[in-house]
Each structure stands twice: as C-alpha cells, then as structure tokens.
C-alpha positions as CSV (number, residue, x, y, z in Angstrom):
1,X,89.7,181.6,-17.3
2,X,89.3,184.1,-20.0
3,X,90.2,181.2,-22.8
4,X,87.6,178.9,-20.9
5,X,84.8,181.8,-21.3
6,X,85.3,182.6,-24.5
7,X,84.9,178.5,-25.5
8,X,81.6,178.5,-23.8
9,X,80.4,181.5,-25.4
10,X,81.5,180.2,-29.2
11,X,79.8,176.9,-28.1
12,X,76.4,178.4,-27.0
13,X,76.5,180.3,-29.9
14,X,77.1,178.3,-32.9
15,X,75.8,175.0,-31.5
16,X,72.9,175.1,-29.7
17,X,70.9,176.8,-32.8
18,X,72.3,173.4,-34.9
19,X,71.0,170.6,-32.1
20,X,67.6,172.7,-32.0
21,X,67.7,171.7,-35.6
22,X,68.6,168.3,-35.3
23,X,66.2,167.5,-32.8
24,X,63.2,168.6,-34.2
25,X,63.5,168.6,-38.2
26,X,64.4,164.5,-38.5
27,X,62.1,163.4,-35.6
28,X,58.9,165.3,-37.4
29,X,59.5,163.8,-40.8
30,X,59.5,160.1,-40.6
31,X,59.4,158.0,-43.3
32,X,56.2,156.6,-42.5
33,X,54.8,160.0,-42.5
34,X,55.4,161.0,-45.6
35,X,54.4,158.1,-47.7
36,X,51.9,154.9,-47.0
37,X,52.5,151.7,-47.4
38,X,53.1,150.6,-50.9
39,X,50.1,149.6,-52.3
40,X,49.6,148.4,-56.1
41,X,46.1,150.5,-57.3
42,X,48.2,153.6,-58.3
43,X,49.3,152.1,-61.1
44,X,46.2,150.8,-62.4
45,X,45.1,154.2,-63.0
46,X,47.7,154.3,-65.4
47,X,46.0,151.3,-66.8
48,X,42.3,152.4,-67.0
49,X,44.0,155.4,-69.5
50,X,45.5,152.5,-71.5
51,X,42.6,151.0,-71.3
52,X,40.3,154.0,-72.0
53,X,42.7,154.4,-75.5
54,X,42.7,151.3,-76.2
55,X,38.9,150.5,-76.9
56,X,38.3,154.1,-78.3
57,X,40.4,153.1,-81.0
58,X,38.9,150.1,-81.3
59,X,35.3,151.3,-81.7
60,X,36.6,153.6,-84.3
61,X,37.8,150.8,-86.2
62,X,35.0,148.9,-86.1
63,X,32.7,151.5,-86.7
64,X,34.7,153.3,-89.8
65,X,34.6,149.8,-91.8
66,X,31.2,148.9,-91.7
67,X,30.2,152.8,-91.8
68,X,32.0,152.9,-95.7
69,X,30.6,149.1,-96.3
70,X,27.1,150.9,-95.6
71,X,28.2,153.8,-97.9
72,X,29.3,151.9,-100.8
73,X,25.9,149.1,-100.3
74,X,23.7,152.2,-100.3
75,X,25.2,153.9,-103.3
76,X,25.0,150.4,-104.7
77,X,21.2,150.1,-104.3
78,X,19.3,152.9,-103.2
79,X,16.5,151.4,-102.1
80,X,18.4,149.1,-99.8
81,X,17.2,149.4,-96.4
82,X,19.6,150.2,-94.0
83,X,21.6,146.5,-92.6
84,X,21.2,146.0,-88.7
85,X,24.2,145.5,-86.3
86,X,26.9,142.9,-88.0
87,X,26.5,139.6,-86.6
88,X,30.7,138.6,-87.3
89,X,33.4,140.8,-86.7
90,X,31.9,142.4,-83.7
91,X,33.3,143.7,-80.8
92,X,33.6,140.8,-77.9
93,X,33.8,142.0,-74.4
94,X,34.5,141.1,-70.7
95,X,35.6,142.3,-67.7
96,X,38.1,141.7,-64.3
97,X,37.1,143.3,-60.9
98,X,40.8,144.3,-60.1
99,X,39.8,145.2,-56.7
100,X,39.4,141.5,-56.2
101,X,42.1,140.5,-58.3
102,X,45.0,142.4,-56.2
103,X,42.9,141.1,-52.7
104,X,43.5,137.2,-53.2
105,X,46.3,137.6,-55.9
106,X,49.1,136.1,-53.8
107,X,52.0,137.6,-55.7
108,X,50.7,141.3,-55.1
109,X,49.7,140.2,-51.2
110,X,53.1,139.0,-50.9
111,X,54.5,142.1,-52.8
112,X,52.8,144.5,-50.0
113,X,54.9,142.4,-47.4
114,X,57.8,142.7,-49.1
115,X,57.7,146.5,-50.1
116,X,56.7,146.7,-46.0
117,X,59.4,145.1,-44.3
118,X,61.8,146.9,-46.7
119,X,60.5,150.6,-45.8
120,X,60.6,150.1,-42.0
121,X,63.9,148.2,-42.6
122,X,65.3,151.8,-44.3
123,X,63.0,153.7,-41.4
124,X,64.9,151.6,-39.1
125,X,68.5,152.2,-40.5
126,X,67.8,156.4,-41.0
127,X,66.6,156.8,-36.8
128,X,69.7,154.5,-35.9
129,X,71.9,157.1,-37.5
130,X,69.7,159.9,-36.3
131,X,69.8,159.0,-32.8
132,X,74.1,158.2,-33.0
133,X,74.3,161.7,-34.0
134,X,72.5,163.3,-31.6
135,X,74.4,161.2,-29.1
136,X,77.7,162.6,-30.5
137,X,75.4,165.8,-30.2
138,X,74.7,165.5,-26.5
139,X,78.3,164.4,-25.7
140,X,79.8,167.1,-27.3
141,X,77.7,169.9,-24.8
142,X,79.0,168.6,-22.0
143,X,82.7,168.6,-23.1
144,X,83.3,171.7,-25.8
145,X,84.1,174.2,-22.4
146,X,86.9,171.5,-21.9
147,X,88.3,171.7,-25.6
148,X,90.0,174.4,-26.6
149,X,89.2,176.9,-29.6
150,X,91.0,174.8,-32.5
151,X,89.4,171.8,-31.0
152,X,86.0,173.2,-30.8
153,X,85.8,174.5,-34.1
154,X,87.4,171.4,-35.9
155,X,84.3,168.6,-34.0
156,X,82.0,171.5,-34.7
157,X,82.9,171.3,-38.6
158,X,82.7,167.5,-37.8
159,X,79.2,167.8,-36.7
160,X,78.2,170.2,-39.1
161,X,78.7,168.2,-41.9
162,X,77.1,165.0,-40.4
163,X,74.4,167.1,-39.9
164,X,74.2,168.2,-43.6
165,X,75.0,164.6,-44.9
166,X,71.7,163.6,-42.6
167,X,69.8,166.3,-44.1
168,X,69.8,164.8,-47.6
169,X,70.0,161.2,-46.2
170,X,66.1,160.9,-45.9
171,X,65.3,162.5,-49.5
172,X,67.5,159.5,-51.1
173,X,65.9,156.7,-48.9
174,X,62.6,158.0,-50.4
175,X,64.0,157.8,-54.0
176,X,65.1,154.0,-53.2
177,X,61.9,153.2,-51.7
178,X,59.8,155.0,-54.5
179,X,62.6,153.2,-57.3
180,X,61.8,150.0,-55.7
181,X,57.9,150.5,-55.8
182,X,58.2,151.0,-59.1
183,X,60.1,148.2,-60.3
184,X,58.2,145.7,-58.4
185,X,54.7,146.9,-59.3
186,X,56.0,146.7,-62.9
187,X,56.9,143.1,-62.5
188,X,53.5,142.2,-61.0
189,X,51.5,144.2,-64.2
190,X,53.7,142.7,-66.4
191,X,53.1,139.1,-65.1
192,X,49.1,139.9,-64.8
193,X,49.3,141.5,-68.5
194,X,51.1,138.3,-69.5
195,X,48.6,135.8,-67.8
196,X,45.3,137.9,-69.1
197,X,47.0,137.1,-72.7
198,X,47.9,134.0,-72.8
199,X,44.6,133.1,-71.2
200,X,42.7,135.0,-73.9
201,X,44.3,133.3,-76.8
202,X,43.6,130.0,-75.2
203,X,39.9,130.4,-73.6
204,X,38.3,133.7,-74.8
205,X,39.4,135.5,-77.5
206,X,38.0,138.2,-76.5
207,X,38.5,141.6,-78.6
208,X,38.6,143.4,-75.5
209,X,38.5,143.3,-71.7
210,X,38.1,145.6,-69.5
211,X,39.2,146.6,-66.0
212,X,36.4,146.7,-63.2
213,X,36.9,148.8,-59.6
214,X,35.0,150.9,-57.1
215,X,36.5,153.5,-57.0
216,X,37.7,154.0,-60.7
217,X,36.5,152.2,-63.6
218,X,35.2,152.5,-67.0
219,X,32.5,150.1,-66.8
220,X,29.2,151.3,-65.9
221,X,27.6,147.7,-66.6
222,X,28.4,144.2,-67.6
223,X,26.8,141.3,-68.0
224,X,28.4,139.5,-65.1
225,X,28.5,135.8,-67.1
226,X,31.6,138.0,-68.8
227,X,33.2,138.2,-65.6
228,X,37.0,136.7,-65.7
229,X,38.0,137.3,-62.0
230,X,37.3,134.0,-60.6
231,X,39.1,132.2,-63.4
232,X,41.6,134.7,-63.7
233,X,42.7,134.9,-60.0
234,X,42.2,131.0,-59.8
235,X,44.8,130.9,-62.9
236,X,47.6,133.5,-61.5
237,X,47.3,132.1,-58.6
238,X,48.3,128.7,-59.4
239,X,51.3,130.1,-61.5
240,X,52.8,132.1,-59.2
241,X,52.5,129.4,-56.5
242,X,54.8,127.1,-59.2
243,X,56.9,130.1,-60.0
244,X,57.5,130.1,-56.1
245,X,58.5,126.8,-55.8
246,X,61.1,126.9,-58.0
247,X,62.4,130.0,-56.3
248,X,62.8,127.6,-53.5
249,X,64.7,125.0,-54.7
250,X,67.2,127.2,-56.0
C-alpha cells in the first residue's frame, strides 16, 4: 500500500504538468496557423527590385552617352543649338500586369494546388502523431498506479522524449514546406523569365519591360498598346500545356 501511494504521487507529480503541455502547446499551433497558403507574389517583390536596378542602370547608360556626344558636338560648334531627344538608340518599353499573369497562368494555378495538397498532407501526418501520443498519454494515467517505480520512470523517460522529438517535429515540417515553396516558385520565375525572353527576341525587342501590379509596381503609366499580358499569358499557357503532355506520357 505504501509502494502503491508513493507511485501515484511520482505520477501526479511529474506527469500531469507534461500532458498539460502536450495538450495545449501542439493543438494551438497548427500549421495552417502559422503560414497561408503558398502563393507566388512574394517573390515578385524580389523581382520589382531587379527590376527597379535594372532600368536605373539602363537610363544611366543611355543618358551618359548621348550627354558626352552633346558635350563633345557643343565644344565642336558653339553656336549649335542644343539636339532634341535621339530618334535611334532609344529606350523601348512595355509592360506585363503580373496580377493577371499568375491568375490564368495555369502552371502557377496548378502550382498553388500542388504546394496545397502537400501542406495539409504534412498538417495531416504531424496531428496523426500528435493525437497517437496523447493516446499513449491517456493510457499511461490510467495504468502508472499499477506499474511499479522502475517501470514508471523508464515509460515516463519514454514519453518524455517523444514529447521532446514532437516539440521540434513541427519547426522542421515548416522548413520542408518553406524549402519546397521556394524551389517550386523558382521553377515557375525561371520558366516565365525564359518565355518573356525568348518572346522578346522573336516579337519585340524591347530594351525593357516592365512588371505591372496593384498592389506594388513601378509603373505609374503606360501606354496600354505596350501591354504583353494577353500575348504573354496566351504564349505560357500554350507551353506549359505541351510541357504537360509529355509529363503524361512518360
């Protein structure tokens, strides 16, 4: 009887503080709480600095050459009136509403399925272990008075390092997650980057386009018969859906 009291007494002691913990601190931090679905315009803010570098450069460039060609006519002739705007060589520009383009671009549509399924796949897998360890949790209350000290202690150290192994189980699911978002939203930039090219050496040459979106952009106005979207959409579009069927037959 004295053996029997002394178990119950280590076991509301040193386990009851550690299911308190378990209950509470997994269940409040889901997954889904902590980040939203994956969703591609995060890294086109990245792009509108690239893009932002890009054509500062550019009208440097521009500017510097004719500014020392308008140096060297003046000091040529003095009495030269200054020479307007340079009709060749400009600057070329146009523009793609990326709001639009990641809307009814069905790689990046198909990407947001993708990166979906696979978080509340991982959500999935991380409550399934959650909820077997309580269970071992809840099982364990209602036999440690049976067990004796050794036992006790030994499925306590058991539990305890489940417990801990749980504790840093959701931190790496949000690396994989965040690793995966990465890698994918890289492919689908890298493919639209690619297109935009090739598209510009065969239709536009254009010297520079730009990226268009509500809520971030560094177009103020455009000209809107410089607008790509359409074509550009129209073109990705029908690449990806070949790209797709060859997935398919392999």
């Amino acid at each position: 009887m004295e053996e029997q009291n002394m178990n119950e007494q280590f076991h509301n002691e040193e386990i009851k503080p550690e299911i308190q913990k378990i209950e509470t601190t997994p269940q409040e931090n889901t997954l889904s709480e902590k980040k939203s679905s994956g969703t591609c315009h995060k890294a086109f803010l990245i792009l509108h600095i690239i893009t932002l570098l890009a054509v500062a450069g550019l009208f440097y460039l521009y500017f510097a050459h004719h500014g020392k060609q308008e140096t060297k006519a003046t000091a040529a002739n003095p009495t030269a009136t200054k020479p307007a705007a340079s009709q060749s060589g400009g600057i070329t520009a146009a523009y793609i509403n990326t709001d639009s383009l990641l809307h009814n671009y069905e790689y990046a549509k198909d990407l947001d399925k993708e990166m979906s399924a696979y978080k509340a796949q991982m959500e999935k897998s991380y409550q399934n272990q959650i909820m077997a360890f309580q269970n071992e949790v809840e099982n364990y209350k209602k036999i440690g008075g049976t067990l004796t000290l050794t036992e006790q202690k030994k499925r306590e150290a058991e539990l305890g390092k489940k417990q801990q192994e749980l504790s840093h189980l959701e931190g790496n699911m949000m690396e994989q997650i965040q690793k995966r978002q990465i890698e994918e939203t890289t492919k689908l930039i890298n493919a639209i980057y690619a297109f935009i090219d090739e598209y510009n050496k065969n239709n536009g040459k254009f010297t520079v386009i730009f990226k268009k979106s509500f809520a971030d952009s560094p177009v103020l106005y455009m000209d809107t018969n410089v607008d790509l979207t359409k074509e550009i959409i129209k073109g990705l579009n029908a690449e990806y859906k070949e790209v797709k069927k060859d997935k398919e037959k392999k």
